[in-house]
Backbone as XML, in Angstrom:
<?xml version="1.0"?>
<chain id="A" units="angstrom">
  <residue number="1" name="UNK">
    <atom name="N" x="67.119" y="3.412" z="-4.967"/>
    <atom name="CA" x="65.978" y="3.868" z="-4.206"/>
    <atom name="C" x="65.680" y="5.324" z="-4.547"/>
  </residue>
  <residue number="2" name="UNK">
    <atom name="N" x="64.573" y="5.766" z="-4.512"/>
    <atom name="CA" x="63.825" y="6.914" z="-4.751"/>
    <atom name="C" x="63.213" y="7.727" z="-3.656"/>
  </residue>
  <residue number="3" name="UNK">
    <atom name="N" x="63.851" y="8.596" z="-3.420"/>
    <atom name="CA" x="62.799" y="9.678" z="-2.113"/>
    <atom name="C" x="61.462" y="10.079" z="-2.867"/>
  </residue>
  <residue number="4" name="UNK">
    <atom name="N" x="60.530" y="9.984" z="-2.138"/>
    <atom name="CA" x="59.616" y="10.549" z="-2.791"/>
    <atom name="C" x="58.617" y="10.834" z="-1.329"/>
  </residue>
  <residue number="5" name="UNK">
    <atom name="N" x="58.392" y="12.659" z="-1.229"/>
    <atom name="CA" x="57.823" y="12.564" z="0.166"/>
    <atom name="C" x="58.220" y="12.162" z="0.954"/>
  </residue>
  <residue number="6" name="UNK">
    <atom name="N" x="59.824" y="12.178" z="1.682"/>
    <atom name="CA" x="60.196" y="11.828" z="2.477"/>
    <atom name="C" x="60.277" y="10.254" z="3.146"/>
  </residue>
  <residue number="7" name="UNK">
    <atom name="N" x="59.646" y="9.590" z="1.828"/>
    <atom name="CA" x="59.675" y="8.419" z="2.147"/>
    <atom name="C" x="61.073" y="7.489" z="0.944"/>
  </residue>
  <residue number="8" name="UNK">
    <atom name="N" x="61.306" y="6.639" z="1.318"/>
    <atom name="CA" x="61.811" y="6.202" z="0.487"/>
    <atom name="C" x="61.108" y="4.486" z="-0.399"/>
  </residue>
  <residue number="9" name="UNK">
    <atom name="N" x="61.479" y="4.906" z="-1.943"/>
    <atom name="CA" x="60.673" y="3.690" z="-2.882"/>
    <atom name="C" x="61.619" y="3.032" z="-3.900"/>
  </residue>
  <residue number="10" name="UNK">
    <atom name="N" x="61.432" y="1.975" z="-3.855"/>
    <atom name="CA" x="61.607" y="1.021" z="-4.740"/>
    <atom name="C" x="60.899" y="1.432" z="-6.409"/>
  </residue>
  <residue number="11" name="UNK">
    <atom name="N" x="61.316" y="1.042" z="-7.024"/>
    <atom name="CA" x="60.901" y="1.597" z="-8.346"/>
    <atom name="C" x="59.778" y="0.906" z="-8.747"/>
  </residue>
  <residue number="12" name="UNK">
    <atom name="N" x="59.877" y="-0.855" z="-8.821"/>
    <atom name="CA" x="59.018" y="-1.488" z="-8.573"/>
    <atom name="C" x="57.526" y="-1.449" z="-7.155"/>
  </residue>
  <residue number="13" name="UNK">
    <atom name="N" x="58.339" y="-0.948" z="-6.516"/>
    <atom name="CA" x="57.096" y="-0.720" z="-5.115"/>
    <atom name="C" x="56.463" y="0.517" z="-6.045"/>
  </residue>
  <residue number="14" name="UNK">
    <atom name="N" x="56.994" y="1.345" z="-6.200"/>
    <atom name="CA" x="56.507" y="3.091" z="-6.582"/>
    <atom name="C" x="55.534" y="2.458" z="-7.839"/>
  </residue>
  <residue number="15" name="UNK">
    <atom name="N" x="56.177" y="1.766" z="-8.890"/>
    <atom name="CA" x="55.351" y="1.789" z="-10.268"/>
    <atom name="C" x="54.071" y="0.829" z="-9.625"/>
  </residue>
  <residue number="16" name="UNK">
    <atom name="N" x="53.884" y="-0.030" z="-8.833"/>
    <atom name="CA" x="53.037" y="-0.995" z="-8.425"/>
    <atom name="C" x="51.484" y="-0.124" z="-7.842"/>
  </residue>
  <residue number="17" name="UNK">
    <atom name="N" x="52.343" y="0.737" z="-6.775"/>
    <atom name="CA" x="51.345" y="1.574" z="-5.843"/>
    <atom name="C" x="51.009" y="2.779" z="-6.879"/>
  </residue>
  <residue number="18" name="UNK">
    <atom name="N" x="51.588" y="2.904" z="-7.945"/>
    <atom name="CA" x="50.702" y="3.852" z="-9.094"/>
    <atom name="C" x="49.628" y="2.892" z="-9.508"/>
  </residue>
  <residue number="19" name="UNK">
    <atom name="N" x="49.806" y="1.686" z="-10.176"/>
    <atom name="CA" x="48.972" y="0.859" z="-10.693"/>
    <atom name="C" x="47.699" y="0.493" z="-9.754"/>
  </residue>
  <residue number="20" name="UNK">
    <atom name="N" x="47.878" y="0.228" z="-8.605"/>
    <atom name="CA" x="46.868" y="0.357" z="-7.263"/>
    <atom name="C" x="45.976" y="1.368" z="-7.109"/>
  </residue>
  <residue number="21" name="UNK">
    <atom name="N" x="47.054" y="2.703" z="-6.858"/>
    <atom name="CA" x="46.308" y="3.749" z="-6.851"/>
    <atom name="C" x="45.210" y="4.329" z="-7.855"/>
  </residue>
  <residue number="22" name="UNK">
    <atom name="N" x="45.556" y="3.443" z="-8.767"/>
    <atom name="CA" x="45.081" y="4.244" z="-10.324"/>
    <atom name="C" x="43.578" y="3.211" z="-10.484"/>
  </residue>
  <residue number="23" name="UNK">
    <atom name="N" x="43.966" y="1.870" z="-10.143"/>
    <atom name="CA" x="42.665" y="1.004" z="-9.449"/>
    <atom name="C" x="41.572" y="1.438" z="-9.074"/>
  </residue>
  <residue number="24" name="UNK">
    <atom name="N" x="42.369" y="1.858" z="-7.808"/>
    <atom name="CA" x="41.253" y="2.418" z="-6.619"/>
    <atom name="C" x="40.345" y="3.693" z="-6.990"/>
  </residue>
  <residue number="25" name="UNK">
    <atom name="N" x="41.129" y="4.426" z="-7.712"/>
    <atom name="CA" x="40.662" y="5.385" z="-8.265"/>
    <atom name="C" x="39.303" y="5.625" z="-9.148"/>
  </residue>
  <residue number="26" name="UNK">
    <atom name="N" x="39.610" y="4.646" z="-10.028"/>
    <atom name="CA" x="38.547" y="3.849" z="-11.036"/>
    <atom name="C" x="37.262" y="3.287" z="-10.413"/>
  </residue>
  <residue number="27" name="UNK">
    <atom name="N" x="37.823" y="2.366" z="-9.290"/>
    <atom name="CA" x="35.787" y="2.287" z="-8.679"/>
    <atom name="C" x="35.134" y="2.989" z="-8.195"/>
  </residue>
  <residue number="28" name="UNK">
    <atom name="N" x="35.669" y="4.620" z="-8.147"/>
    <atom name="CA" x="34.694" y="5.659" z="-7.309"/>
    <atom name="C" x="33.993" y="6.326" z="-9.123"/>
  </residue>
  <residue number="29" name="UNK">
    <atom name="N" x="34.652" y="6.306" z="-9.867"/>
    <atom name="CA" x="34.233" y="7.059" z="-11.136"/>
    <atom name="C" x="32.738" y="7.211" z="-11.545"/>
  </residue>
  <residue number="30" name="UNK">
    <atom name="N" x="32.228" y="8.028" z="-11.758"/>
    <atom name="CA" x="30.893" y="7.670" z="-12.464"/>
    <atom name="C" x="30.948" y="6.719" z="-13.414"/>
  </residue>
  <residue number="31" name="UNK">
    <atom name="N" x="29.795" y="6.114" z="-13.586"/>
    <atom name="CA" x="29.847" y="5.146" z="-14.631"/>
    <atom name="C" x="29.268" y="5.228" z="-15.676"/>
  </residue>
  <residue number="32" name="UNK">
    <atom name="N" x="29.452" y="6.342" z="-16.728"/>
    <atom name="CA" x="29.423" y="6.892" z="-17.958"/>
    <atom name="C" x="30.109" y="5.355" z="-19.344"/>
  </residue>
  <residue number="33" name="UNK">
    <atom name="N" x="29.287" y="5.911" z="-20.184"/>
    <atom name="CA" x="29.992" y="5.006" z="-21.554"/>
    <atom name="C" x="31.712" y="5.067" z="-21.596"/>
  </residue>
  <residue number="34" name="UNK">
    <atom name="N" x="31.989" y="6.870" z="-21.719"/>
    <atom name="CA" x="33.625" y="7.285" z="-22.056"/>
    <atom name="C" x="34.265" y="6.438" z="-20.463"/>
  </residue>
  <residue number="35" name="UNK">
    <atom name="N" x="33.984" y="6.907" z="-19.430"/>
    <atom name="CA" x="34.489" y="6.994" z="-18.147"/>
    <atom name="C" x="34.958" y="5.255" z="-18.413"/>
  </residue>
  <residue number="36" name="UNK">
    <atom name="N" x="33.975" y="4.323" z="-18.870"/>
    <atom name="CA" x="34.260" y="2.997" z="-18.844"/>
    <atom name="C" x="35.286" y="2.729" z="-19.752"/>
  </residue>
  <residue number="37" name="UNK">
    <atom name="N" x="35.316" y="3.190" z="-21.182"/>
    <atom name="CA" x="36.322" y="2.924" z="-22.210"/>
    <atom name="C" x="37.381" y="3.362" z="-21.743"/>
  </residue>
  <residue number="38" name="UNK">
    <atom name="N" x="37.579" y="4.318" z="-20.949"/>
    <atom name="CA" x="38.854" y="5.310" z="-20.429"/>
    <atom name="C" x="39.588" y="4.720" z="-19.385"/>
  </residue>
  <residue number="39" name="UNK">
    <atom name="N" x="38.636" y="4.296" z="-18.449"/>
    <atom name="CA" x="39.017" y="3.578" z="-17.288"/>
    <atom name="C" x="39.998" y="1.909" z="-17.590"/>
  </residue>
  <residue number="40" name="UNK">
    <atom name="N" x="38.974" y="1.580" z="-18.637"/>
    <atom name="CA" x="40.205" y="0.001" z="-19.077"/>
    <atom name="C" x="41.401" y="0.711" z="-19.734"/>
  </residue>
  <residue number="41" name="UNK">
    <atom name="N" x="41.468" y="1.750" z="-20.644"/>
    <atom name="CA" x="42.998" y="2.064" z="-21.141"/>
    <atom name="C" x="44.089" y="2.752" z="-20.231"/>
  </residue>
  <residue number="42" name="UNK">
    <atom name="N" x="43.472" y="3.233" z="-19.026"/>
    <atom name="CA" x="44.170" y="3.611" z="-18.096"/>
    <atom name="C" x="44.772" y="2.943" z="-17.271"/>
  </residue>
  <residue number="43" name="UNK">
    <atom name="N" x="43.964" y="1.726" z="-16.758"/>
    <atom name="CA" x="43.683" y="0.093" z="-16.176"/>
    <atom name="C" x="45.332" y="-0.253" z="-16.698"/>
  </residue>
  <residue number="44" name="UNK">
    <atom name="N" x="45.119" y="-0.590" z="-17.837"/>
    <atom name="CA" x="46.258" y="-0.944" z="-18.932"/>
    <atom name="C" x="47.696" y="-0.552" z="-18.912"/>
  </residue>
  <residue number="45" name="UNK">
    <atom name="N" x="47.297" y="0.802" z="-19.154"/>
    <atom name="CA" x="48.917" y="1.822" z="-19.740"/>
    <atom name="C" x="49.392" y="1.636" z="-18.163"/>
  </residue>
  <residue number="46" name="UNK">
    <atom name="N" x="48.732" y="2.211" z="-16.528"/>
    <atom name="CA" x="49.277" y="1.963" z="-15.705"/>
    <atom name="C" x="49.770" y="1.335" z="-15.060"/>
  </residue>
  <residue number="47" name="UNK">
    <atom name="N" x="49.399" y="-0.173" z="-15.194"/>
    <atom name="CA" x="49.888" y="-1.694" z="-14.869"/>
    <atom name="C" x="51.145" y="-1.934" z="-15.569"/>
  </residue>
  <residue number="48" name="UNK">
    <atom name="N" x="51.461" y="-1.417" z="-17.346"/>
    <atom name="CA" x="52.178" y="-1.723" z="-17.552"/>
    <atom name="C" x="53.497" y="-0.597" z="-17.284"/>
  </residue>
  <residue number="49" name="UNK">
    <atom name="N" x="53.423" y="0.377" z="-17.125"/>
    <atom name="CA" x="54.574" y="1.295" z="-16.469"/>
    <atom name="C" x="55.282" y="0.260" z="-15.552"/>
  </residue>
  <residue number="50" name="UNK">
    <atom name="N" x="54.969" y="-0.270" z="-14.339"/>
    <atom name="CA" x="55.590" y="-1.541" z="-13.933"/>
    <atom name="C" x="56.222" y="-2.702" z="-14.348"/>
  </residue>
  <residue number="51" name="UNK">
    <atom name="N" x="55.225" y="-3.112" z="-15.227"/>
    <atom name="CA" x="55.340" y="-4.494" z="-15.851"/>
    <atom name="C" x="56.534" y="-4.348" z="-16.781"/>
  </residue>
  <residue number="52" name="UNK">
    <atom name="N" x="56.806" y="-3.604" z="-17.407"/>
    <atom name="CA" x="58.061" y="-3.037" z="-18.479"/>
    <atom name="C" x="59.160" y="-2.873" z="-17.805"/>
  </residue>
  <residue number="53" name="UNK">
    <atom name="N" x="59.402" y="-1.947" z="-16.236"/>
    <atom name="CA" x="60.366" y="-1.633" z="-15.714"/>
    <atom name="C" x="61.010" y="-3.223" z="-15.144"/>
  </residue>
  <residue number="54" name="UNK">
    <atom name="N" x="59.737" y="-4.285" z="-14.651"/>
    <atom name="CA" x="60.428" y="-5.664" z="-14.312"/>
    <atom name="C" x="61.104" y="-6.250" z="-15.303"/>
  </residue>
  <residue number="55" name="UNK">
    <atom name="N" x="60.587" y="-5.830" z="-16.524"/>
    <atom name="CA" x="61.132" y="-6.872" z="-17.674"/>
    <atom name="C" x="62.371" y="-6.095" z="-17.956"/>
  </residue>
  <residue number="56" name="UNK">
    <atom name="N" x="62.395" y="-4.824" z="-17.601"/>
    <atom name="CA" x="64.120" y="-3.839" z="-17.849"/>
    <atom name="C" x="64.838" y="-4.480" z="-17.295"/>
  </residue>
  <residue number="57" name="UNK">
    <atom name="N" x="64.660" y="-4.844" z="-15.640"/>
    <atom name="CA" x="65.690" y="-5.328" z="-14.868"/>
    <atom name="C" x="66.048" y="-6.626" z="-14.953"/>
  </residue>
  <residue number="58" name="UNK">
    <atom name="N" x="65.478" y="-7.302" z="-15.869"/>
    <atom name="CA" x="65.370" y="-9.010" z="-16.125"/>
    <atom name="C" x="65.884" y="-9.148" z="-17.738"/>
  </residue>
  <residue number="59" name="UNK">
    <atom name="N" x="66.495" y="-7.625" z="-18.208"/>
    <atom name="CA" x="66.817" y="-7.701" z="-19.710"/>
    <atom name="C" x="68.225" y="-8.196" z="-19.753"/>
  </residue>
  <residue number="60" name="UNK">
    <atom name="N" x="68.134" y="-8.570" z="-21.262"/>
    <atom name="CA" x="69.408" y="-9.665" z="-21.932"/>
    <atom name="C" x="70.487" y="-8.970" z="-22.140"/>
  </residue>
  <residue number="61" name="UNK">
    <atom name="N" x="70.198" y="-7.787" z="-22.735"/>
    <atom name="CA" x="70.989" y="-6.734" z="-22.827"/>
    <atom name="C" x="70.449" y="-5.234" z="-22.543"/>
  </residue>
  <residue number="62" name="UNK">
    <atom name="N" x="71.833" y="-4.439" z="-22.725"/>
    <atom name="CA" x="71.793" y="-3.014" z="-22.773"/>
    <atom name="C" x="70.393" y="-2.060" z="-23.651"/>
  </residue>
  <residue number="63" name="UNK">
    <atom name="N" x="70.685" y="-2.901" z="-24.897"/>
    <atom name="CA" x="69.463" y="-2.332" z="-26.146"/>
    <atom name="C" x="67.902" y="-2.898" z="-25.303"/>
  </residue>
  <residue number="64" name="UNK">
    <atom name="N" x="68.009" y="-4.478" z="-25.028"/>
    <atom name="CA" x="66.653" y="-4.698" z="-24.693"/>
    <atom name="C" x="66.102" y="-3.870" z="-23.007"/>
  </residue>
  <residue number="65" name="UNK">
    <atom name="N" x="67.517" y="-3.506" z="-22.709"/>
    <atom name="CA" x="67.005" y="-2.761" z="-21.082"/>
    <atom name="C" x="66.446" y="-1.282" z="-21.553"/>
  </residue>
  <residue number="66" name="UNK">
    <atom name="N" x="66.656" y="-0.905" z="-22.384"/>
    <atom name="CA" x="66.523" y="0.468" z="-23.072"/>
    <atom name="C" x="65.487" y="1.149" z="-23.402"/>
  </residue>
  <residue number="67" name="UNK">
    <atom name="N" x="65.157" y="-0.006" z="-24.378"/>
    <atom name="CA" x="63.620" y="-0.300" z="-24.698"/>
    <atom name="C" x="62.311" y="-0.739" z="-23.945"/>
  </residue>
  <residue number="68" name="UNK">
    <atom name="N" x="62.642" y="-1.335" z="-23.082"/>
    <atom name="CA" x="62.154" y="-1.437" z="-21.992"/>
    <atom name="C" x="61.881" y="-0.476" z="-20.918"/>
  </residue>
  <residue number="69" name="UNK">
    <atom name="N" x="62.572" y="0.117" z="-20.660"/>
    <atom name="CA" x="62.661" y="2.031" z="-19.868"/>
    <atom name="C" x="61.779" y="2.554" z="-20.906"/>
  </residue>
  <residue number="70" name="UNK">
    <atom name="N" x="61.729" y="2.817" z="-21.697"/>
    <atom name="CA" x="61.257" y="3.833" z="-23.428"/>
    <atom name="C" x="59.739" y="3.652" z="-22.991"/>
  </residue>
  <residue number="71" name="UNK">
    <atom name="N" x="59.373" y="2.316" z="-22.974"/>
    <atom name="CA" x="57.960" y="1.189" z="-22.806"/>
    <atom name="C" x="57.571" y="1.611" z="-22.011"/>
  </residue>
  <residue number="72" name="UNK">
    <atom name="N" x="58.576" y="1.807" z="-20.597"/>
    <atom name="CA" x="57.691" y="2.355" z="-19.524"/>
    <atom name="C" x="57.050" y="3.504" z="-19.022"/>
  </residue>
  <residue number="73" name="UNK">
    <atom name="N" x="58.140" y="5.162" z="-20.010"/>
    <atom name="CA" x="57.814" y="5.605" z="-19.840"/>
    <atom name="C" x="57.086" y="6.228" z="-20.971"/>
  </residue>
  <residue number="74" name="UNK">
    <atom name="N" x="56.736" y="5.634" z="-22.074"/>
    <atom name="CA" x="55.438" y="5.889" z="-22.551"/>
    <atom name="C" x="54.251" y="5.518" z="-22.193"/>
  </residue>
  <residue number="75" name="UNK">
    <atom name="N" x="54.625" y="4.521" z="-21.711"/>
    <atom name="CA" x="52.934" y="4.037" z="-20.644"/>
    <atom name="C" x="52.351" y="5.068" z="-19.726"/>
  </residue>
  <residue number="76" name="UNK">
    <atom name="N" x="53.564" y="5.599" z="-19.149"/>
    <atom name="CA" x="53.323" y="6.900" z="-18.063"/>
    <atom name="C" x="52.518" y="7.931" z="-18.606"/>
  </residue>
  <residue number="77" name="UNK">
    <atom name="N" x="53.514" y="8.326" z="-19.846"/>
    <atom name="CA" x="52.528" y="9.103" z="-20.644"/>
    <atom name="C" x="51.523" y="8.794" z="-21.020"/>
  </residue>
  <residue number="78" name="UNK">
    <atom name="N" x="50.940" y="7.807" z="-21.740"/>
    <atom name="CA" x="49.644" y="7.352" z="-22.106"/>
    <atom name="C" x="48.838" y="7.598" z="-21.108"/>
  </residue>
  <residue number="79" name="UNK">
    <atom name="N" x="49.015" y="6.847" z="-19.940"/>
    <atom name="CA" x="48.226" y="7.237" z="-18.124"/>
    <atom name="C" x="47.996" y="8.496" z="-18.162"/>
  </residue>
  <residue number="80" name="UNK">
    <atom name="N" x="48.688" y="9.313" z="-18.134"/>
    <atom name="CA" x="48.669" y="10.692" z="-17.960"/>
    <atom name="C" x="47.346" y="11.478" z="-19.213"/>
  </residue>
  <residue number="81" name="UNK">
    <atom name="N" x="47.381" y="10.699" z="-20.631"/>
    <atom name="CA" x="46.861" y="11.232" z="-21.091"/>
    <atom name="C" x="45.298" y="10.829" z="-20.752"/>
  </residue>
  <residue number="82" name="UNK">
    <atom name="N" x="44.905" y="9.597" z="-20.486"/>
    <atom name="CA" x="44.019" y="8.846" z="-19.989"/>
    <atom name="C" x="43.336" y="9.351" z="-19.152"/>
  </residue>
  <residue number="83" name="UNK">
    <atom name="N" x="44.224" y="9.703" z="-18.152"/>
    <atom name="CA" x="44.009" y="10.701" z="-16.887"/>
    <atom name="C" x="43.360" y="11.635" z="-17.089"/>
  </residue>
  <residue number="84" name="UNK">
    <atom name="N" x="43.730" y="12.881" z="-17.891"/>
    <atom name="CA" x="43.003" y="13.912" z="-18.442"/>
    <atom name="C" x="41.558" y="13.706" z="-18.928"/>
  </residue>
  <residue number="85" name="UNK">
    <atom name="N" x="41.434" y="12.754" z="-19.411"/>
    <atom name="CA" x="39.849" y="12.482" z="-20.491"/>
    <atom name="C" x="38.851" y="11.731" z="-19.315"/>
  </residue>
  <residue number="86" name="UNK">
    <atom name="N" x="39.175" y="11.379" z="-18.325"/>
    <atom name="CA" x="38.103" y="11.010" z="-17.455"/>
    <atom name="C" x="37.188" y="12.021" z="-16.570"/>
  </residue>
  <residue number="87" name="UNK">
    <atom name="N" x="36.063" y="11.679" z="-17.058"/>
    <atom name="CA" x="34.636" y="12.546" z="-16.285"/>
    <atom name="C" x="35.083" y="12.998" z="-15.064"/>
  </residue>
  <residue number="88" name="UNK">
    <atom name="N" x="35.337" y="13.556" z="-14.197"/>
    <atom name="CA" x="34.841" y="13.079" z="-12.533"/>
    <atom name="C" x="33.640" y="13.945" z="-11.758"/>
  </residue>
  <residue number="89" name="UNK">
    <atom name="N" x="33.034" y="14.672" z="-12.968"/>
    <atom name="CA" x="31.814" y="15.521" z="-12.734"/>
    <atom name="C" x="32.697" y="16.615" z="-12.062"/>
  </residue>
  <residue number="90" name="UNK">
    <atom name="N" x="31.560" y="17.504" z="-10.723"/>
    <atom name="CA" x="31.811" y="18.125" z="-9.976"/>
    <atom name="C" x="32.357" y="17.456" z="-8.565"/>
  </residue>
  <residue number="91" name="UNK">
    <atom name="N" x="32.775" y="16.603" z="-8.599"/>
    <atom name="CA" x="33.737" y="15.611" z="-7.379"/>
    <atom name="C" x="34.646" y="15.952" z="-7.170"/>
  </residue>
  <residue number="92" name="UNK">
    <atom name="N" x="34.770" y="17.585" z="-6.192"/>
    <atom name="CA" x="36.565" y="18.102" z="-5.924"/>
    <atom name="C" x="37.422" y="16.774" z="-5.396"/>
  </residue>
  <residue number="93" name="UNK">
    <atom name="N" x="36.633" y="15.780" z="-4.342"/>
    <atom name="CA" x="37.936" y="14.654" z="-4.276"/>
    <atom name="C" x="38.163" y="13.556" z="-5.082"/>
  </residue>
  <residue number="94" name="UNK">
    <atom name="N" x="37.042" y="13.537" z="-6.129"/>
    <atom name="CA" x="37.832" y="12.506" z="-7.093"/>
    <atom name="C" x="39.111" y="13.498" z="-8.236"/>
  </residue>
  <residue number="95" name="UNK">
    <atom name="N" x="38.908" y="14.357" z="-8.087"/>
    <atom name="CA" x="39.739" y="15.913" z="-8.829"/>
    <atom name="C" x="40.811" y="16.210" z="-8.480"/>
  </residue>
  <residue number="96" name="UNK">
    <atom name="N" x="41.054" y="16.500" z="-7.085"/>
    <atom name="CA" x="41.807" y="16.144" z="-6.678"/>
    <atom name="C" x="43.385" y="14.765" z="-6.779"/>
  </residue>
  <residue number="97" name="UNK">
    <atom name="N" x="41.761" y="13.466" z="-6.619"/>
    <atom name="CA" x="42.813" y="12.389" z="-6.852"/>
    <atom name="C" x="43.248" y="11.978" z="-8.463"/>
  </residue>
  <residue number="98" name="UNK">
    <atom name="N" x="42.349" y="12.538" z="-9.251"/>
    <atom name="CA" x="43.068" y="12.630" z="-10.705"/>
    <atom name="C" x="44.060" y="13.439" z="-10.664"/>
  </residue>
  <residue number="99" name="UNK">
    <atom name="N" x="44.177" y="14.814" z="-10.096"/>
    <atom name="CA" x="45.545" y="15.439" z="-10.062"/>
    <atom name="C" x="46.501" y="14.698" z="-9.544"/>
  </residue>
  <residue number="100" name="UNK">
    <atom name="N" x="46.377" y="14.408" z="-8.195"/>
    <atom name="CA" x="47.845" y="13.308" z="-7.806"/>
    <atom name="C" x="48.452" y="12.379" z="-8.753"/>
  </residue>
  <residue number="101" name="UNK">
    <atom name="N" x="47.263" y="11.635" z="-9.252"/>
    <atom name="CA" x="47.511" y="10.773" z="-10.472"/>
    <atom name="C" x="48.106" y="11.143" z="-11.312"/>
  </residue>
  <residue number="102" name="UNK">
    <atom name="N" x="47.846" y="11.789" z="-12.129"/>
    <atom name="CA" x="48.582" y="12.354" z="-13.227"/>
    <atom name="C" x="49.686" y="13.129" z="-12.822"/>
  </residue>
  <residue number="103" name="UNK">
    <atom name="N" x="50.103" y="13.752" z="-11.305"/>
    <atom name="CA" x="51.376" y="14.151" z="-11.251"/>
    <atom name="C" x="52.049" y="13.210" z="-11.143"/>
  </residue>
  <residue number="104" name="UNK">
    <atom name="N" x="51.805" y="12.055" z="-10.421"/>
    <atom name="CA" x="52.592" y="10.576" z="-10.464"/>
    <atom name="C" x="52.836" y="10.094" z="-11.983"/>
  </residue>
  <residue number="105" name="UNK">
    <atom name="N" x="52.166" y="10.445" z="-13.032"/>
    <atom name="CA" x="52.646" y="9.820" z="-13.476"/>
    <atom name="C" x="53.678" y="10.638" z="-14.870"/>
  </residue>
  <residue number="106" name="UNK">
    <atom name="N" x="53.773" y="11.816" z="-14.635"/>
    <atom name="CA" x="54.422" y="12.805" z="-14.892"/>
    <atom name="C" x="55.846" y="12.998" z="-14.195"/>
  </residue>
  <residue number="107" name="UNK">
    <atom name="N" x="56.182" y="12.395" z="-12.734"/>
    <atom name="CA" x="57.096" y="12.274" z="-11.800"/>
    <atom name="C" x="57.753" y="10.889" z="-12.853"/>
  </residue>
  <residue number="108" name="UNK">
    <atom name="N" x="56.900" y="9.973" z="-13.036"/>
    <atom name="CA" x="57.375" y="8.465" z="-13.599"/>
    <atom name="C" x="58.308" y="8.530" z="-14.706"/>
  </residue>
  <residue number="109" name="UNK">
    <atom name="N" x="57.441" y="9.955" z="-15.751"/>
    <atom name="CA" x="58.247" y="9.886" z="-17.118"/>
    <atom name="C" x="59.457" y="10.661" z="-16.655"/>
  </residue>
  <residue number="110" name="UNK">
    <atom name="N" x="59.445" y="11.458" z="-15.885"/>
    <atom name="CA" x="60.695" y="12.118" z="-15.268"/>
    <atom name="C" x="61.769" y="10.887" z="-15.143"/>
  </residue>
  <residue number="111" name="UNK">
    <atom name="N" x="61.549" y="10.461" z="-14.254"/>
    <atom name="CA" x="62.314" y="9.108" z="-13.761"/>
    <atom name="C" x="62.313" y="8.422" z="-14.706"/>
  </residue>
  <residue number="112" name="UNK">
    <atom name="N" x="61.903" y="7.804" z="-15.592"/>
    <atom name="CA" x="62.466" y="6.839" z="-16.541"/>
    <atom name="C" x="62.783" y="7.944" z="-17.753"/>
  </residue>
  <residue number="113" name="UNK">
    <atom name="N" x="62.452" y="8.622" z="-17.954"/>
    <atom name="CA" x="63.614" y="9.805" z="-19.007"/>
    <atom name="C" x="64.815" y="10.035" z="-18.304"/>
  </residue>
  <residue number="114" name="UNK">
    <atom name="N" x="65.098" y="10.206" z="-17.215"/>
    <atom name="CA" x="66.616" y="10.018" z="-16.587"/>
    <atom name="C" x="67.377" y="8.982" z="-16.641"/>
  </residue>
  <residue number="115" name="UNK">
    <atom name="N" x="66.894" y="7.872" z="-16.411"/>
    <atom name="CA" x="67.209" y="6.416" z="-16.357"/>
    <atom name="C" x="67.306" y="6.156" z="-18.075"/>
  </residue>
  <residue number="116" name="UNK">
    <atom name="N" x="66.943" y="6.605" z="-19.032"/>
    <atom name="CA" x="67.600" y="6.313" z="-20.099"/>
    <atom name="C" x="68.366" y="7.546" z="-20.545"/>
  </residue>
  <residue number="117" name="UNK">
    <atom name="N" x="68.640" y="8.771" z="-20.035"/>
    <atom name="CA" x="69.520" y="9.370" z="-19.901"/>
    <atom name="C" x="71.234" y="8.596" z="-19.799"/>
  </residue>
  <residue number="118" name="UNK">
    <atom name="N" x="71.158" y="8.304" z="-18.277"/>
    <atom name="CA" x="72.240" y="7.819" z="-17.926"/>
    <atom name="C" x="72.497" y="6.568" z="-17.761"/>
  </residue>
  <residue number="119" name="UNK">
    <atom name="N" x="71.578" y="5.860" z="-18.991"/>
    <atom name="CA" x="71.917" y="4.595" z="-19.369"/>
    <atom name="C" x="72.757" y="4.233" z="-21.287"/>
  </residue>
  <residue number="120" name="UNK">
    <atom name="N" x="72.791" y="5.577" z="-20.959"/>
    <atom name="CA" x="73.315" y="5.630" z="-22.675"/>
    <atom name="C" x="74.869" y="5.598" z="-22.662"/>
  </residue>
</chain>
């Protein structure tokens, strides 16, 4: 389990409610050409930060759990970079919620760079 804000998370709950959050986020966006191309690769990289960490805990082995952590937290990164390139005009609260975003998912690569830390 993970404190985060005084709350406590599941890794799977935490990577899920990024993927949600990162959702929700997306239908307030302007709806620009980039904002749309940006929005599906973000869509993407953030769903799978999750989707990788389930398939870690469901791995055959040590090497395939590994790689699997690696997966996830390059997805984080990718999000993060994704994050950066979206419009949100002059919208301090969509600005805002891109900052949270991208600190979440900067917190993520933290956490799965530890987790293959002390999985070696």
């Amino acid at each position: 389990m993970i404190k985060h804000e005084t709350k406590t998370y599941d890794l799977e709950d935490r990577t899920c409610l990024f993927a949600k959050n990162t959702r929700s986020f997306l239908k307030k966006l302007p709806r620009t050409i980039s904002n749309l191309e940006d929005s599906k690769q973000v869509a993407r990289s953030s769903g799978s930060v999750g989707a990788n960490y389930i398939e870690a805990n469901e791995s055959l082995s040590k090497k395939d759990f590994a790689l699997r952590i690696k997966i996830s937290r390059k997805e984080a990164k990718e999000s993060k970079f994704w994050f950066r390139l979206i419009d949100v005009g002059d919208n301090r609260v969509l600005e805002e919620e891109r900052k949270n975003l991208t600190n979440e998912s900067e917190e993520l690569m933290k956490i799965f760079s530890a987790i293959m830390r002390k999985s070696v």
